[in-house]
N, C-alpha and C positions, 0 to 999 in steps of 0.2 A: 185537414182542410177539405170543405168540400167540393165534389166534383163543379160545383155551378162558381162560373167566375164570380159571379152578382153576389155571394154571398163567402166569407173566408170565415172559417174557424180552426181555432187551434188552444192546445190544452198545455201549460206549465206545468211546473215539477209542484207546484202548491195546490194544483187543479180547481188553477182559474181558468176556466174554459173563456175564450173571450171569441164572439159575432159580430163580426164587421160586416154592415151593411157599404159594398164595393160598386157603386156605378157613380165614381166620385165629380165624372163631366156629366149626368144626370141629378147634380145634387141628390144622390140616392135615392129619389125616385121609383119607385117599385113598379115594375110590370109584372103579370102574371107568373112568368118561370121566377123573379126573385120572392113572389109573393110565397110559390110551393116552395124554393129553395130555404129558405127562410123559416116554413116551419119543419121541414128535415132535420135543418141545423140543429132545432129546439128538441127536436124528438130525438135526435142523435146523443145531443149534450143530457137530455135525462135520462137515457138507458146506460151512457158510460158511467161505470162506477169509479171513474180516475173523474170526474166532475165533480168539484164541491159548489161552486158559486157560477154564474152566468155574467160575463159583461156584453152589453152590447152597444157599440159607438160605431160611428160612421166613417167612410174615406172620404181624405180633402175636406172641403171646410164646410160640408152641411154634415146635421144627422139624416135628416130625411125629410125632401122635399115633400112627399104623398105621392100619388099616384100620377104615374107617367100622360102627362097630356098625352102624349101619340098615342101610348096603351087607349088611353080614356076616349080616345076617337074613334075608336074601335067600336066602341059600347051602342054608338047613335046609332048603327044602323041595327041591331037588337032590339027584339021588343023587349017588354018589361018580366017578361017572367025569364029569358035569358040573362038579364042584367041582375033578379035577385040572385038566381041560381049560382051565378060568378063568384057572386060576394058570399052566400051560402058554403059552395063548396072550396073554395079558397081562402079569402081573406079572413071571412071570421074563423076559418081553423088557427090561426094565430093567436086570437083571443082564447078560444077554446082551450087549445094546447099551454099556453101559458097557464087558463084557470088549473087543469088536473096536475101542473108540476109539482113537486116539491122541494127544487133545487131554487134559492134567491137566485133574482135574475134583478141585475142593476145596470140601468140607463145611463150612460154615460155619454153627456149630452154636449157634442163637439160644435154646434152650429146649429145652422136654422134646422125648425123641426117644423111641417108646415100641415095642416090637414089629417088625414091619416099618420102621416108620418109622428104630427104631436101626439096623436092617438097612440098611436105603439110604442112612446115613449110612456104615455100614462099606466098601459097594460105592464110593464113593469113592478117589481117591490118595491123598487129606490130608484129614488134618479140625483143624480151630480151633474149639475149646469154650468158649463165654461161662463163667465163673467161677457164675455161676448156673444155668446149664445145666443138665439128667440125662440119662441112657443107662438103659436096662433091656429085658434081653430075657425082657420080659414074658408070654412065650406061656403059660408054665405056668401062670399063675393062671386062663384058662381053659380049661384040661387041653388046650390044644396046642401044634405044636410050630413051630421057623421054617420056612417052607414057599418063602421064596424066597432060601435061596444064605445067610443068616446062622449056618449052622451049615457052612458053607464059608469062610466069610470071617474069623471070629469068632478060630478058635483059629489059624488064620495070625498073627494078628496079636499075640492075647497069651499062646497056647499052649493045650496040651488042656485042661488040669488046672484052670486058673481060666477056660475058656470053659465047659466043663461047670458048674460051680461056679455063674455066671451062668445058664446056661441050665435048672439043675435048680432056680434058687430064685427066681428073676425079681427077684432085689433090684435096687434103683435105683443107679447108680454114679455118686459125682458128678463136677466135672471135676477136681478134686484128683488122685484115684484114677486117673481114666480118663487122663491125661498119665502120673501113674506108673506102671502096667501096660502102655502104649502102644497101648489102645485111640485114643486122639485123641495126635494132634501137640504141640498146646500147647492150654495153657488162660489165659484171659486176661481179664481185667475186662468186663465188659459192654460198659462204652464204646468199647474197644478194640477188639471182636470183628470191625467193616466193616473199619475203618483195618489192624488187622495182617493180614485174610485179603488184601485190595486189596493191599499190599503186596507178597507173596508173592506173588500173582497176576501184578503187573507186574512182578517179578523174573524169572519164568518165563518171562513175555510177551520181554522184553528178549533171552533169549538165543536160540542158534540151533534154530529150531521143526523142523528137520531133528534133530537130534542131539537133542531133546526129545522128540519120538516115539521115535526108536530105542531112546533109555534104555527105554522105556517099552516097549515091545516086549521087549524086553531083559530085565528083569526080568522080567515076568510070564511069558513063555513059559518063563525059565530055570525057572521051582517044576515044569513037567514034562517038563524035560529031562536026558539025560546029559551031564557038564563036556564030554564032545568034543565032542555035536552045539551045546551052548551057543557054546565057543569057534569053531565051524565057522561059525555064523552072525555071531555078533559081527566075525569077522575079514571079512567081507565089509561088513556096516555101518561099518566102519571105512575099508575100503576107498573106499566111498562118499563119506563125508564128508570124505572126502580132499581129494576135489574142489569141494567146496564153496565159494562165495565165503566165505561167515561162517569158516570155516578157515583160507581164504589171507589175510585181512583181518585173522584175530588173529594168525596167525605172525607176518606182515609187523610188526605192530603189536609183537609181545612184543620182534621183533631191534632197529626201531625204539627205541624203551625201554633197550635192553640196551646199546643204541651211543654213549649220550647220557654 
C-alpha cells in the first residue's frame, strides 16, 4: 500500500497489482500530492517483479473527477510559466511514466471520469466501463483545454473528427457510445465491472510477460515508426523469444498435442 492515503495499491498471489485512485468524498479528484502519489504507485508497480498486470479504479462512485477545484484555485494567482511548470513537472509525468512501462495497465472504469480524470483513463492499454459509468472531456466549459496528452491520446483512439466533436462540446459519453466509438473496450453491468477487469488481468498475467512487453513495445513505438524500421526491430524481438522457455514449452506442448 502506499504511504499516501489518496492513492492504495496492493498486489495478489496472480500479481494483479491493482491502484486505487482514494479521495472518494472528492470524487477522486486529484491535487498535487495525489498527482506525485499516483505516479510512485506506477513507478513502484513497474520495478516489482511480483507485478504482471496494472488495474487502476476508483473509491466510491467516481473514477476521477479531474483536477481538484480548490487545488485549481491555487493556480490563479501564478503566472503562466509557474502553471506550465506544474503540469510539466507533475502531471505529465503520469503520461510519461505510463508511455516508458511495460507492464499493461487497464482502466477500470467505476464512475464518472471527468477532465483529466477521462484523460488518465485514455492513457491506459484497456479500459472496462461500468454500464453506469461517463467519460467527458469536459475542459471547454471552463474555457480550457486538455493539458496533459488527452488531445494526444483521444483521436488515436476514435479518430479526429469525433475527438474534436468531444473536445469542442464537453458532452458526457456514456458507456454504450464509448464501446461503440472505441473510446473504452467493453462496457458491462456494474456488478461485473471487478470480476470481468480481474479476468482479463489474469488472462494476461497467465501468458509469457516476455512477449507481453514486446507486444507492447511493439505497438506503440510502431504509431512513429517506418514499416522497415518497425519490421527491423520486431524481427529481433522475435529473435529473442526464440529462446525463451515459455516458447520451447509451448512448441514442445502444441507437437505434443498434434502426436496424440
Amino acid at each position: 500500500m502506499s504511504a499516501q492515503a489518496s492513492i492504495l495499491f496492493n498486489t495478489d498471489a496472480d500479481g494483479i497489482g491493482t491502484l486505487t485512485l482514494n479521495r472518494p468524498e472528492q470524487l477522486n479528484a486529484f491535487d498535487m500530492d495525489m498527482v506525485d502519489a499516483w505516479r510512485a504507485a506506477l513507478e513502484a508497480a513497474e520495478a516489482d517483479e511480483r507485478v504482471k498486470v496494472i488495474v487502476v479504479t476508483g473509491a466510491g462512485r467516481a473514477f476521477c473527477a479531474g483536477g481538484d477545484f480548490a487545488e485549481m484555485a491555487k493556480f490563479s494567482g501564478m503566472d503562466s510559466m509557474a502553471r506550465k511548470d506544474f503540469l510539466y513537472r507533475h502531471v505529465h509525468r503520469i503520461a510519461l511514466t505510463l508511455e516508458r512501462m511495460e507492464k499493461p495497465v487497464i482502466a477500470a472504469i467505476n464512475g464518472a471520469a471527468r477532465g483529466a480524470g477521462c484523460d488518465m483513463a485514455l492513457m491506459c492499454d484497456i479500459r472496462i466501463m461500468a454500464n453506469s459509468a461517463t467519460l467527458a472531456e469536459s475542459y471547454i466549459n471552463i474555457g480550457l483545454m486538455a493539458g496533459d496528452a488527452g488531445a494526444w491520446f483521444l483521436p488515436r483512439l476514435i479518430g479526429t473528427a469525433r475527438a474534436l466533436e468531444l473536445f469542442w462540446t464537453g458532452r458526457v459519453v456514456g458507456a454504450e457510445e464509448a464501446e461503440r466509438i472505441g473510446m473504452v473496450n467493453r462496457a458491462v453491468p456494474d456488478a461485473q465491472l471487478l470480476p470481468v477487469t480481474y479476468e482479463l488481468a489474469r488472462t494476461i498475467a497467465s501468458k509469457s510477460q516476455q512477449a507481453v512487453r514486446f507486444f507492447r513495445r511493439a505497438v506503440y513505438q510502431s504509431q512513429t515508426m517506418a514499416l522497415a524500421t518497425h519490421l527491423d526491430m520486431v524481427s529481433s524481438h522475435m529473435a529473442v523469444l526464440e529462446d525463451t522457455p515459455e516458447h520451447r514449452a509451448g512448441i514442445a506442448a502444441f507437437f505434443e498435442r498434434n502426436q496424440k
